[in-house]
N, C-alpha and C positions, 0 to 999 in steps of 0.2 A: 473566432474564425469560422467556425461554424455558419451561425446565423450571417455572416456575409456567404458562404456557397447558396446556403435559403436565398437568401434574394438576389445572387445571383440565377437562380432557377428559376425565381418567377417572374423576372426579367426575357431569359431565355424561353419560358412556358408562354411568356405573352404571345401572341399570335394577330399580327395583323389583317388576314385574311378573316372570311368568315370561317366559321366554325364548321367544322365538316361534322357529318352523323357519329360516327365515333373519333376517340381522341387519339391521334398518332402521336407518340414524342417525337421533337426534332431531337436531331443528333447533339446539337451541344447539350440537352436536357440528358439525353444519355450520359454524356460526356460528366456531369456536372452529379447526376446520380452515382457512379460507378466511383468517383473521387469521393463524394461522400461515404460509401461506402466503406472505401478503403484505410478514410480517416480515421472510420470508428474503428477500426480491427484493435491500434493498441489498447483501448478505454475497455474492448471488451475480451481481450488476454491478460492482460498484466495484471488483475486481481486471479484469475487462475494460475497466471506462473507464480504469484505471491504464495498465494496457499500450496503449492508443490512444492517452493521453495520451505516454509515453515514446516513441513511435515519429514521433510531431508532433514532439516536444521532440528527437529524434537529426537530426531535421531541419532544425529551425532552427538546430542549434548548428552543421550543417555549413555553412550558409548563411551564420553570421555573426550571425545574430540572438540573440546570448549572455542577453540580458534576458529576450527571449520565452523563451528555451529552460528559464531558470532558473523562467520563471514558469511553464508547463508540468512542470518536472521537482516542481517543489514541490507543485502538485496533484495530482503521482500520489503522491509520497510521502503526503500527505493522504487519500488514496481508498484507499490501500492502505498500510499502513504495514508489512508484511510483503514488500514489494516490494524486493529489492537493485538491480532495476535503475534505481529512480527514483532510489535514495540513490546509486547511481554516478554519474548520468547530473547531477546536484543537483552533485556532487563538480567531476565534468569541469568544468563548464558553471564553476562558480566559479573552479576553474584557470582554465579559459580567460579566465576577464576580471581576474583577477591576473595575468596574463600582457601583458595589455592596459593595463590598469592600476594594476600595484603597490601593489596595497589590501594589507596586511598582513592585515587580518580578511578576507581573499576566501581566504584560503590558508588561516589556522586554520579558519572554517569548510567546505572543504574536506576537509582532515584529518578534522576528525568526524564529515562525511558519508559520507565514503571507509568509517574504522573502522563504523560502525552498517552500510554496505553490505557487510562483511568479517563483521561477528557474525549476519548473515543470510543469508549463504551462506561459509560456514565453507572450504571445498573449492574455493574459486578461485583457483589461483596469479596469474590478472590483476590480480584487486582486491590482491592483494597488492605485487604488483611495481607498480602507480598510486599507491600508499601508499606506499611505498621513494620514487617519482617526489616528492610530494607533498612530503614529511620532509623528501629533502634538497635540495629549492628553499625550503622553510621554514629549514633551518640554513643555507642561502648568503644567505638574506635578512636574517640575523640573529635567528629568532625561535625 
């Protein structure tokens, strides 16, 4: 979507006339600038409200507030889907009330939130060894 505004601009930048000494934009080139613009605002918020949601969400889960914290961790996972610390924090937060409550699917999903927070940042020995944590409370569980 992008690169059609780009060549929609350099369509609208072409200028038939000769070129005058300095460059004035036409108005659709404004027009075509200011919508670029505006396009990018969510690409460059939504990793910000990700990370204000995740630091709310490490909060509640210290608290005790396991539900809010998954319900936080899941909206930064959503705002930002390149984010490992929501899909960790998404991971924990499910341990945590598998731990609470012995939901067998709180623990598989876990594990796949854990693994997608490991293919995101490749170079963490933590996510690793909370994964190791994860596996083998899932094989004591039977699963």
């Amino acid at each position: 979507n992008l690169s059609a505004f780009w060549l929609f601009l350099g369509i609208a930048a072409a200028s038939q006339a000769p070129a005058p000494a300095y460059w004035k934009p036409r108005k659709m080139v404004v027009i075509i600038l200011i919508a670029l613009g505006f396009s990018a605002v969510p690409y460059l918020l939504s990793p910000l409200l990700a990370s204000r949601l995740c630091v709310a969400a490490e909060r509640q889960l210290r608290l005790g507030q396991v539900d809010d914290a998954l319900t936080s961790f899941s909206s930064a996972a959503a705002l930002d889907s390149l984010s490992f610390e929501a899909h960790r924090g998404w991971a924990r937060s499910l341990y945590t009330r598998f731990l609470s409550k012995r939901d067998p699917r709180d623990l598989e999903q876990a594990v796949l939130h854990q693994k997608r927070a490991l293919e995101l940042n490749k170079l963490s020995g933590l996510l690793r060894w909370e994964l190791g944590k994860y596996l083998q409370a899932q094989a004591a569980a039977g699963g």
